[in-house]
C-alpha positions as CSV (number, residue, x, y, z in Angstrom):
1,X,73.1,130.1,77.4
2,X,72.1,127.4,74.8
3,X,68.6,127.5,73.2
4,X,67.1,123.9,72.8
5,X,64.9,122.0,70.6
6,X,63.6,118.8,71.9
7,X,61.9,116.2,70.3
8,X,61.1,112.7,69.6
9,X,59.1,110.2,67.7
10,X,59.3,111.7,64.1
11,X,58.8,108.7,62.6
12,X,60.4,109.8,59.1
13,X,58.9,112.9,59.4
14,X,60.5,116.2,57.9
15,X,58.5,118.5,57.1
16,X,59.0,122.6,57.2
17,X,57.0,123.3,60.8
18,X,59.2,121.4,62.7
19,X,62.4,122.4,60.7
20,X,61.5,126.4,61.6
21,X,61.8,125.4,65.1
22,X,65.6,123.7,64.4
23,X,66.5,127.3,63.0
24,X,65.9,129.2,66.2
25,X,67.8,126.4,67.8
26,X,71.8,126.5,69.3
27,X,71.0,123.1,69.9
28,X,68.5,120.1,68.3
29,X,67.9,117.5,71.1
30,X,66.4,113.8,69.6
31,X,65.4,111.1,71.8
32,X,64.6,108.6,69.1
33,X,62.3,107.0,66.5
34,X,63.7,109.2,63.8
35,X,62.5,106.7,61.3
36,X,65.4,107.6,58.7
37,X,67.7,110.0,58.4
38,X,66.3,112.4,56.4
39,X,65.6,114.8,59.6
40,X,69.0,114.0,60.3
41,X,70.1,115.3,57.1
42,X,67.9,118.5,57.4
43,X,69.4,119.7,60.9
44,X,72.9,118.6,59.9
45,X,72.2,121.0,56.9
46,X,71.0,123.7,58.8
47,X,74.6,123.4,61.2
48,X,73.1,122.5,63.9
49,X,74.4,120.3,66.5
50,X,72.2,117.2,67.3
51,X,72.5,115.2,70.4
52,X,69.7,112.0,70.3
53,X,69.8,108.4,70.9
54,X,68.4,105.6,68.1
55,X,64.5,104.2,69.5
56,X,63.4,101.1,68.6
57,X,62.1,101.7,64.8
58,X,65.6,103.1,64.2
59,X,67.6,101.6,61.5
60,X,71.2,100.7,61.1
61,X,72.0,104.2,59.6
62,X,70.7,105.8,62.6
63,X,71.9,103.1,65.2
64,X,75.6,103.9,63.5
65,X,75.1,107.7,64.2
66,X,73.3,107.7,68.2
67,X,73.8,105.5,70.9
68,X,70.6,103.3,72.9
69,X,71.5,105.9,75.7
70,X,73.4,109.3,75.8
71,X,75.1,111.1,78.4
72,X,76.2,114.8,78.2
73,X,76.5,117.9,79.7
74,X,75.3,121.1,78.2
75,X,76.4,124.4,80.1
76,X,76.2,123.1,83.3
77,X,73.7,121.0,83.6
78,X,74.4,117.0,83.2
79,X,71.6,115.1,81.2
80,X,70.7,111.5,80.3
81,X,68.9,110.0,77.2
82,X,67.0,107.1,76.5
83,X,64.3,106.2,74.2
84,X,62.6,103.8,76.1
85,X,62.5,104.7,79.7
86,X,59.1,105.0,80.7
87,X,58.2,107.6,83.7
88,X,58.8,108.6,87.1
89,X,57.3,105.3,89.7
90,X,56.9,103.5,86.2
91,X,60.0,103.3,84.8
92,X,60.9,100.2,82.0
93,X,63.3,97.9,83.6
94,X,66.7,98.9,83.9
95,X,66.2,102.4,84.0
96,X,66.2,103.1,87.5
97,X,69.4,101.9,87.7
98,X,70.7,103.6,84.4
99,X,69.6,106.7,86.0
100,X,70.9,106.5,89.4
101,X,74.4,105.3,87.7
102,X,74.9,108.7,86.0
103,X,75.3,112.4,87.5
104,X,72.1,113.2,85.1
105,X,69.6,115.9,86.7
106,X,67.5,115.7,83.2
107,X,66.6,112.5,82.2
108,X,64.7,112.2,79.0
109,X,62.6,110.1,77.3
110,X,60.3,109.2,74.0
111,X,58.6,106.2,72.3
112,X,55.2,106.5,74.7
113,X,54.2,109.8,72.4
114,X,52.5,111.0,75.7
115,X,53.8,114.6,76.3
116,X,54.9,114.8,80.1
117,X,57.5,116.7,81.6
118,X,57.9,116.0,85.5
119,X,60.0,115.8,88.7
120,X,60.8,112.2,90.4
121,X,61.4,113.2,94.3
122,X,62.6,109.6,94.4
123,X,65.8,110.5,92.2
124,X,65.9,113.5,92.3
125,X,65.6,114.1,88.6
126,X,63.9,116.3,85.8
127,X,61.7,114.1,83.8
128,X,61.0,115.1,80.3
129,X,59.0,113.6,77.4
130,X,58.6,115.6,74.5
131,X,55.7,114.0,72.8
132,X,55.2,112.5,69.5
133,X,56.7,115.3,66.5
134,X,55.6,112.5,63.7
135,X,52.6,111.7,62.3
136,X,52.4,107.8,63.0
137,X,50.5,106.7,66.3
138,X,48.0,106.9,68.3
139,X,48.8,110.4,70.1
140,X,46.3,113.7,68.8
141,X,48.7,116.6,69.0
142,X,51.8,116.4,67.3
143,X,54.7,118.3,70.2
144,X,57.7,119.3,70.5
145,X,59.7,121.3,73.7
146,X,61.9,124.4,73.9
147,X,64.3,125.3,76.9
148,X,66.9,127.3,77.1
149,X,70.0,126.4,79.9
150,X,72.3,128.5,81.4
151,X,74.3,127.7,84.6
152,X,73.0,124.4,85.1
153,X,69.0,125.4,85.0
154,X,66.3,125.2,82.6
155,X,64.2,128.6,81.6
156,X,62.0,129.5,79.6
157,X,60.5,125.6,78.7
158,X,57.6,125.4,75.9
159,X,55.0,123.3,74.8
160,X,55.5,123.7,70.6
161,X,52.3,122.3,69.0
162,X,52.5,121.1,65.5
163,X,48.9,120.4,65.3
164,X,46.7,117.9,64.9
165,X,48.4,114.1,63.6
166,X,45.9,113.6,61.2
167,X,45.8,117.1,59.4
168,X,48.2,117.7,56.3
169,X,49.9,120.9,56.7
C-alpha cells in the first residue's frame, strides 16, 4: 500500500501547509504548473519520490526533470498524466486518443484549477483533477487530494483544503 499526495497548479508556491501533507506521503504525485523548482527541491529534500508532468507555465528546469505526459504504474494500478487534458465528454484534443493508447485506469489532469474527480463510462477511466494548490488564478479554495493504493484500487481519497487563495497563511 502506497499513501499519495496529489496535486497541481502551485504556481511557485511552497509554503509549509502543503509541505506537511508531502511528509505523510510514500508518494508526491504533480501534474504540472510547478512554476519553479523550489517545491521540487522541498519534496526531493524530504526523500520523497515525485512522479508529475511539466504544464504549460513550466520552465526549462522543470521540462528537463517531467515529461508533457507520464505513464506509470503504482502497485497495481496503471495511471496516466497530463497537464492539459481537460475532462470526461470535454477532453482537449488529442487526449482521447492518448488515453485510449495507454493501459491507464487513472487518468489525471491540472491547469483548469477546477477540483473534479470523476468516472468516464465512455473509457472506462478514473478522472482526477486535484485543483489548484497555488495561489495564482481565478479558483477560491486552494486543494489538494489524498489516496492511498493497494492491489490496483484507490481507498481512502480526500479533499485537502488549503484555504482560501487570497488569505496569507
Amino acid at each position: 500500500m502506497k499513501k499519495i499526495l496529489l496535486l497541481s497548479d502551485t504556481h511557485g508556491c511552497n509554503e509549509d501547509s502543503i509541505l506537511k501533507h508531502v511528509k505523510t506521503a510514500d508518494e508526491v504525485w504533480h501534474a504540472g504548473d510547478w512554476g519553479n523548482m523550489d517545491l521540487v527541491n522541498s519534496i526531493e529534500a524530504l526523500n520523497k519520490p515525485i512522479r508529475g508532468v511539466y504544464g504549460n507555465i513550466d520552465g526549462q528546469s522543470i521540462r528537463q526533470q517531467f515529461p508533457l505526459s507520464n505513464v506509470f504504474d503504482c502497485e497495481g494500478l496503471s495511471v496516466l498524466m497530463h497537464h492539459i487534458g481537460g475532462y470526461p465528454g470535454h477532453y482537449k484534443p488529442g487526449v482521447k486518443t492518448l488515453i485510449k493508447s495507454s493501459t491507464a485506469k487513472v487518468f489525471i489532469s491540472g491547469h483548469s484549477h477546477i477540483l473534479r474527480v470523476m468516472k468516464d463510462p465512455e473509457l472506462n477511466i478514473l478522472f482526477i483533477n486535484p485543483g489548484a494548490a497555488g495561489r495564482h488564478g481565478f479558483h477560491h479554495m486552494r486543494t489538494m487530494i489524498q489516496f492511498e493504493i493497494s492491489n490496483g484500487q484507490i481507498h481512502n481519497m480526500a479533499v485537502i483544503e488549503l484555504g482560501k487563495r487570497s488569505a496569507l497563511q
